[in-house]
N, C-alpha and C positions, 0 to 999 in steps of 0.2 A: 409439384414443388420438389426442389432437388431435398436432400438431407443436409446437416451441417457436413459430416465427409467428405461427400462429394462435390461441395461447395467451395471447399477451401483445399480442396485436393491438389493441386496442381503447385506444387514443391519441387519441381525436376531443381535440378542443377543449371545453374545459370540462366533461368525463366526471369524475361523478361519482363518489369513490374514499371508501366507508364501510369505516372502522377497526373491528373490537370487540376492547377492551380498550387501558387509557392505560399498559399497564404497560412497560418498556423495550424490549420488541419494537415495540410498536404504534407508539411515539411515536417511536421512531428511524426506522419506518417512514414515518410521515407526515413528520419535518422533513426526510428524503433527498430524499421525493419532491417535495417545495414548493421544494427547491435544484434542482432539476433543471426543474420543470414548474410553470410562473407560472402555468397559466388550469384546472388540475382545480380541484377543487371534492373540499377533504377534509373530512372528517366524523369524528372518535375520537367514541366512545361507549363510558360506564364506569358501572356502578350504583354502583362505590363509591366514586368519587370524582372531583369534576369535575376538579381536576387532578391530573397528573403527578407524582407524590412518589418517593420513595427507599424502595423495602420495604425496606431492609438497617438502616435508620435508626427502624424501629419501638420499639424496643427502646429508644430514649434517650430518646424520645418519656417510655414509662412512666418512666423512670431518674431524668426531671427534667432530662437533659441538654441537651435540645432541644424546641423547642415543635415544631406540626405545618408552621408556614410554612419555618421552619428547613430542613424535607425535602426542599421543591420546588424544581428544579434551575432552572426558568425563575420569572420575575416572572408573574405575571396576566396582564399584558398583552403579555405573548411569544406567545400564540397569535392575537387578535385580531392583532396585528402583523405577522403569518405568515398569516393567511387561514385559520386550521385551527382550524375550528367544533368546539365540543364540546359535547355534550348528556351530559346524566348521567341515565341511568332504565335500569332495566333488560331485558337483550333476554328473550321469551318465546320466540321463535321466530323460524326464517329462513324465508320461501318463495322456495325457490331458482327455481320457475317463474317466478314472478312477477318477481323479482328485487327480493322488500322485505326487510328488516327489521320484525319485529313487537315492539311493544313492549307494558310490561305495563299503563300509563297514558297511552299517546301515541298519535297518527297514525303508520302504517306510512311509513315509508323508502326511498326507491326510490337502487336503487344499478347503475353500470356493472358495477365492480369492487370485490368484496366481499376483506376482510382479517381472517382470524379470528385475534386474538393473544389468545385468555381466560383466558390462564393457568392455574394450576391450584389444587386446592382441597385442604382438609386430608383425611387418608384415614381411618377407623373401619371398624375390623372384627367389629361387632356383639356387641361384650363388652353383657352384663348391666349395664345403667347409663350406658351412654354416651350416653344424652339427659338425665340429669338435670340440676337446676340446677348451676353448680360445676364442670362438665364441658367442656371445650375443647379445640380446638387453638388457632396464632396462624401467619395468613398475609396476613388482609386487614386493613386498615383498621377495620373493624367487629369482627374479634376482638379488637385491642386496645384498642377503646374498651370491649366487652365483657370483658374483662381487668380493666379497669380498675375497672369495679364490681363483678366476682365477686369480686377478690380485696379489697377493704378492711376491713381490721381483720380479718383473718384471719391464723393463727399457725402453721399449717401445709400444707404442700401436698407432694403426687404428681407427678412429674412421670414419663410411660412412653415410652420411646422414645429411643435413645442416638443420634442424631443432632443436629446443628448447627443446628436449630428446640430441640431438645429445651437442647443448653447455652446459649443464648440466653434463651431462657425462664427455666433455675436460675438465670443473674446478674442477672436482672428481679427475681425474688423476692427473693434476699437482697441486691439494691439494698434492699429494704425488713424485710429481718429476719425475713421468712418460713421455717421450716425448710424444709427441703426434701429427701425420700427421693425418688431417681431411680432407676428401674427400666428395664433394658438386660439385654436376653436373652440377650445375646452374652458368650463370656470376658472380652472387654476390652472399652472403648469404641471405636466406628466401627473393629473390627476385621476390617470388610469393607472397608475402604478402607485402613487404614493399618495396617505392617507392628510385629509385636510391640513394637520398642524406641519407637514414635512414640506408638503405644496407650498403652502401659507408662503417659509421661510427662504425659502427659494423665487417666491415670485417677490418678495421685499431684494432679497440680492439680486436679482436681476434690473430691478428699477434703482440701486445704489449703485449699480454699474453705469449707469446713464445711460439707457438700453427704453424705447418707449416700448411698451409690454403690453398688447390687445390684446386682453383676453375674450372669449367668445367673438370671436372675428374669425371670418376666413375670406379667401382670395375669391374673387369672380373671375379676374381677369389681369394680363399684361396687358400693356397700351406700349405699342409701340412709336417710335420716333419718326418714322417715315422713312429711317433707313435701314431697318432692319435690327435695331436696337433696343432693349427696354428701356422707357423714358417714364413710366409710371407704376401703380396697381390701382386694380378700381377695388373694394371688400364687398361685402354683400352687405355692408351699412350702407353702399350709395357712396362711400367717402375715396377720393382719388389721392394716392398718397407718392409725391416723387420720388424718383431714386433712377439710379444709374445702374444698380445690381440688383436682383432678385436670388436669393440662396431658397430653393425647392430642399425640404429637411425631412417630408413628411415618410421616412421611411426608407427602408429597402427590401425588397425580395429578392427570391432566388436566382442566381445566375445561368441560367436553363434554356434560354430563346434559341440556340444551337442544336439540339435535344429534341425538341420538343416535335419535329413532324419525324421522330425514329421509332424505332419498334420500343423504345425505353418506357418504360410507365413511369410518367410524369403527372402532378398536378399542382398544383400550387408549387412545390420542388419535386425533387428524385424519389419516387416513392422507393423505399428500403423497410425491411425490418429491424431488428435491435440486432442483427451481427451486422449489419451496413448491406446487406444483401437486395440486389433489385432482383428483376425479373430477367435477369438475362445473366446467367451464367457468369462466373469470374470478372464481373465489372461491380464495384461496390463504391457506394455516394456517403460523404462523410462533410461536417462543416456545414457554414449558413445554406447549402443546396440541399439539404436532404431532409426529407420530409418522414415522420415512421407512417409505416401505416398507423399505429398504436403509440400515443404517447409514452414513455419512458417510465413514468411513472405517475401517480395522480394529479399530482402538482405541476409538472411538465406539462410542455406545449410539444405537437408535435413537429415543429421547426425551431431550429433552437439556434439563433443567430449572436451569439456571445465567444467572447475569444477563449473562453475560460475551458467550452461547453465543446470549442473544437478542438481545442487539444486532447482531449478526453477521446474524443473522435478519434483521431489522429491513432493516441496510444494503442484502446483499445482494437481498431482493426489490422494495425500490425501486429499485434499479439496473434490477432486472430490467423494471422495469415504465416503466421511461424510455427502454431501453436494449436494446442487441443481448442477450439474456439467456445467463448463465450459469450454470455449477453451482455450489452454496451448498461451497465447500473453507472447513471451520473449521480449517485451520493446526494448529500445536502446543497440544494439549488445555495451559488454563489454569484455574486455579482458585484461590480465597483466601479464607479463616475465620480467624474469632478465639475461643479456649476461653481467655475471660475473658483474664488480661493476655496470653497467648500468640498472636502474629501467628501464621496458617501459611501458608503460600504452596506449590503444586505445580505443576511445569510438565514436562510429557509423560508418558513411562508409568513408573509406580511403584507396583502392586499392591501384596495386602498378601505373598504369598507368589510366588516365583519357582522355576525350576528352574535344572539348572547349564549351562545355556546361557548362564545370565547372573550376572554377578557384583554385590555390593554391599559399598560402605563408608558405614560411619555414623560422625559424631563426633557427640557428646553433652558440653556443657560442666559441668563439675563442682558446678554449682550445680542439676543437671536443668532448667533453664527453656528451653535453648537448643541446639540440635539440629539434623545438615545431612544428609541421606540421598543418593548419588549412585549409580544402578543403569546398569549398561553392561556389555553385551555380553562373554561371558569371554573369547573366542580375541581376538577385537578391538578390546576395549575400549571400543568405540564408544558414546557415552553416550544413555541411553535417557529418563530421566527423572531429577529431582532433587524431594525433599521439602526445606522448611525452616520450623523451628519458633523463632520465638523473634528471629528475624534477618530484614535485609529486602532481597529480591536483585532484579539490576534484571532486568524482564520482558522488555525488548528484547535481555540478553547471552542468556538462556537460548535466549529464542527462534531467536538464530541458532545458539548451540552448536549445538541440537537438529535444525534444520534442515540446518545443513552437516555435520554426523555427528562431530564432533569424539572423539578417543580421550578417556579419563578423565582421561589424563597431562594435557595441554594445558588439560584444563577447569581442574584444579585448579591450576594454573602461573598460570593469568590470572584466578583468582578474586577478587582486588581490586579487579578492574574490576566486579566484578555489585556491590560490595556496595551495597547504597542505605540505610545505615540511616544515620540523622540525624544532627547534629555531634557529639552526648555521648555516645550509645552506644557498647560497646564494640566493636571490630573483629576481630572473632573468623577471619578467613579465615587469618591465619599459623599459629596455633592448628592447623585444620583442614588445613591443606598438611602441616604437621608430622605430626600422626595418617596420616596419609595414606600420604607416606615410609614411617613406619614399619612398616604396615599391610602394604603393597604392594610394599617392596625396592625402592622409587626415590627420585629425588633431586630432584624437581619443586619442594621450597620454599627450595632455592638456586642461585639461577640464575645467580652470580658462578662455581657451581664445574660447575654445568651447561656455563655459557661455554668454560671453561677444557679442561675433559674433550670438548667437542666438536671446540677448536683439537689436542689433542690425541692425537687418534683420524686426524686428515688427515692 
């Protein structure tokens, strides 16, 4: 195993530093390094797209809400500006001996320092029909333009898969009036992440959406038309349900099938450790492809497919590559979805089931749209994580709640300082201190008689 040193050694003067992939890891990774280092010589390379866009904004794209320039965080000519060449073709292969890039229509690539950020791809599990016409998932650029002509003037659609690809895709359809039967294996929806009361409220808006909602169902099979077409699904109820579209949601993995017969250590993604390091010398894997050997931290996965989680990526291994190098620390786990009008925001840990090591209060406002989950520690109270559905909290209180360990009491005492939601929304934190009190046997949502009872006690 080399040293960090001699790992990130290779600093000449105008070293060549090749990107693959423009997606939020790559391209944070290249404008770190261009602040830091005026004379490399960087290179992003994307087959799907010369530039830099917002994957999270796919979706409005179809909706009509936004065009596709709309997406792009910089102007055109932010990267000529910046010295950060882009080529668009796609890679066939690396030769790491050699140290090229192989392309599938171009002259090979010679690179110092290679940066794998490819993303990842939609996942199929060999159901009966899933290459037919009609049949998709949506994650690139090219599935939604692919979207866009599978689904026109079509009056029904499948959608499998109860994840946050999968409700993004049902408010795309009935943006256009498309039925839509959603099929979720699970008792509730994303009932692997979120706790009964949060599922609950989210499988109720999805059936006020006019959205028909299977839960415990999954796909056997496509049926097709006889010309190549998806004309049905059969479930594993026995029950055959028509449609014209199937949207496949159930995931995505690593972007890797290029990789993977090279000398790179591969498995599930780019095996790396926490400075982004593989096993081969000055090529280093960052974003939804890189897998640690050693998760990040206890609470961490060791694939971490979030846009949040690859910018962090991004930053930290430019540093590393300018700079005395360090360990990639992702801080307090963040994350934020939207199930049609409902904001959700999480910040640290908050499974969906707990033991009685730890305790949990939820308030839920009486219209169900709007919902605050705070999980901490039982002897201690010390707060672990918080869910919010419906409300908008600010990411810098939590993050130091969480950091500086704060008891439950305290959190919910100064919870009007997190609130961030806009001038007309309502302010739902008194609300929630009230539940709380009452919940809990304390006195945290008055703090005139908190005052008082503490002069009182001296």
């Amino acid at each position: 195993m080399h040293s960090n040193s001699q790992d990130f050694c290779n600093r000449n003067p105008n070293r060549r530093i090749v990107i693959i992939g423009n997606g939020i890891a790559g391209v944070t990774c290249a404008r770190q390094i261009r602040k830091m280092d005026n004379s490399a010589r960087i290179t992003i390379i994307s087959g799907e797209t010369k530039h830099f866009f917002s994957r999270t904004a796919l979706m409005y794209i179809y909706m009509g809400h936004m065009k596709y320039e709309h997406t792009k965080p910089y102007e055109d000519f932010f990267w000529e500006k910046n010295r950060l060449e882009l080529k668009q073709t796609w890679v066939k292969k690396v030769d790491f001996e050699a140290k090229n890039v192989i392309f599938e229509d171009d002259e090979p690539l010679n690179y110092d320092i290679l940066v794998l950020a490819t993303g990842s791809k939609n996942n199929k599990y060999g159901w009966p029909g899933q290459e037919l016409a009609g049949v998709q998932g949506l994650y690139s650029k090219q599935d939604l333009d692919l979207m866009e002509t599978q689904t026109k003037g079509i009056k029904k659609a499948v959608i499998v898969g109860g994840g946050l690809i999968g409700i993004e895709m049902a408010e795309m359809l009935r943006s256009r009036n498309v039925e839509v039967t959603f099929l979720v294996r699970e008792n509730s929806f994303w009932d692997h992440v979120l706790p009964p009361e949060e599922s609950d409220m989210i499988n109720r808006h999805i059936r006020e959406h006019h959205i028909d909602l299977r839960l415990n169902t999954e796909l056997k099979e496509i049926l097709d038309d006889g010309q190549g077409r998806a004309k049905a699904v059969l479930t594993n109820h026995g029950e055959t349900i028509p449609c014209e579209f199937v949207g496949l949601t159930i995931g995505v993995s690593p972007n890797i099938d290029f990789l993977i017969d090279s000398t790179l250590a591969t498995k599930k993604g780019i095996l790396a450790d926490l400075y982004f390091k593989t096993n081969i010398p000055n090529v280093f894997a960052i974003g939804d492809c890189v897998e640690f050997h050693k998760a990040p931290a206890s609470d961490r996965k060791n694939i971490e497919q979030v846009w949040y989680t690859g910018r962090m990526h991004g930053e930290t291994l430019a540093h590393n590559l300018c700079n005395e190098p360090v360990k990639y620390q992702p801080g307090v786990w963040f994350n934020s979805a939207k199930f049609f009008d409902i904001e959700y925001q999480t910040y640290g840990w908050v499974p969906p089931l707990w033991d009685s090591d730890f305790n949990s209060f939820y308030w839920e406002h009486p219209e169900g749209k709007i919902g605050f989950r705070m999980l901490f520690e039982s002897q201690s109270k010390i707060i672990k994580g918080v869910n919010a559905f419906g409300l908008r909290l600010s990411h810098a209180f939590f993050d130091q709640v969480i950091k500086e360990r704060w008891n439950a009491d305290k959190v919910i005492q100064h919870l009007g300082k997190a609130n961030f939601n806009a001038e007309f929304y309502e302010k739902v934190h008194k609300d929630i201190s009230k539940r709380y009190d009452l919940e809990m046997g304390t006195n945290v949502s008055n703090p005139k008689r908190n005052f008082l009872k503490r002069i009182m006690n001296k």
